[in-house]
N, C-alpha and C positions, 0 to 999 in steps of 0.2 A: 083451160087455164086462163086464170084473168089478164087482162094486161091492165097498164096502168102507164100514165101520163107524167108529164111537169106538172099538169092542174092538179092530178088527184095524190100524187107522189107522197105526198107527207101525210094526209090521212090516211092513205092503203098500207104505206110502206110505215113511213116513221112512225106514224101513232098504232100501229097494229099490237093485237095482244099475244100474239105469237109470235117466234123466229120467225123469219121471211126471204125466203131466196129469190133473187130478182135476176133474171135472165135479161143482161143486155142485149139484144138480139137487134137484126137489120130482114129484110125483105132479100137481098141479094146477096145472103152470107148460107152457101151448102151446109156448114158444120151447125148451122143453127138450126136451120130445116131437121138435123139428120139428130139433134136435140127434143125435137118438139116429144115425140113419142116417149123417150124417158123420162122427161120432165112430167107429162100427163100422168103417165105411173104412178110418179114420185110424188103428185101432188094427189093421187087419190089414197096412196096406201099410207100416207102419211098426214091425210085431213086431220083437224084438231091439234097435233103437233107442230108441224109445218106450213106456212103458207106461200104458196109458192105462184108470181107472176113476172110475166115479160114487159118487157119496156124498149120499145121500135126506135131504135138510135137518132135516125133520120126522123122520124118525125117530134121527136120531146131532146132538141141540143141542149138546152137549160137543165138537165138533171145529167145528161151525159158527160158535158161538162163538169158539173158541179164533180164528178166523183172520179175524173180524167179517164173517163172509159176509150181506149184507144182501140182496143181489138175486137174481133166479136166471135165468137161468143164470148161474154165477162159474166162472169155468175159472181153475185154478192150476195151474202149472208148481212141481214141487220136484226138487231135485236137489242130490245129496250131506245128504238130509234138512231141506232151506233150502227156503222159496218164494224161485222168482228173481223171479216176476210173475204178477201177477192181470188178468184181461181180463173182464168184466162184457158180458153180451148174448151174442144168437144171431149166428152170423155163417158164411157159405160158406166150404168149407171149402179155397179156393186162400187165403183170406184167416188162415184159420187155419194156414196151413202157412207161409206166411210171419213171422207171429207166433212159429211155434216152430223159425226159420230156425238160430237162433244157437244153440239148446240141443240142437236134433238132431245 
């Protein structure tokens, strides 16, 4: 899964030509680690529809900020360079697939 920066942020994220789910994630958050594995799924069975990267809280505060990401894990959906919605917590990922029913 890719990750992506404050540098690279608005190329990856905002100007992407597909919906984009961006995993706020941190190094010392369990619920993100226990993430990684569904997300890698999520971003193979769903290539070409979906593009899905992480973004390290701690290390890029200028985009964490910018979008008040307080907890972690924070999943954001953007597309056409808009968040359409934020989803806070770990969660399985038949449940995450239906969260991202409408933008797929």
């Amino acid at each position: 899964m890719a990750e992506v920066t404050d540098a690279d942020f608005a190329t990856e994220v905002i100007g992407a030509g597909l919906p984009v789910l961006v995993e706020f994630t941190a190094d010392w958050c369990p619920p993100c680690r226990q993430m990684a594995p569904v997300l890698s799924a999520l971003a193979a069975e769903e290539a070409g529809r979906l593009k899905v990267v992480q973004l390290n809280v701690d290390a890029n505060p200028e985009t964490t900020n910018a979008y008040k990401v307080l907890s972690m894990p924070t999943f954001m959906v953007f597309r056409d360079g808009e968040p359409l919605r934020s989803m806070v917590g770990a969660r399985p990922k038949r449940r995450l697939l239906e969260e991202l029913a409408d933008v797929l």
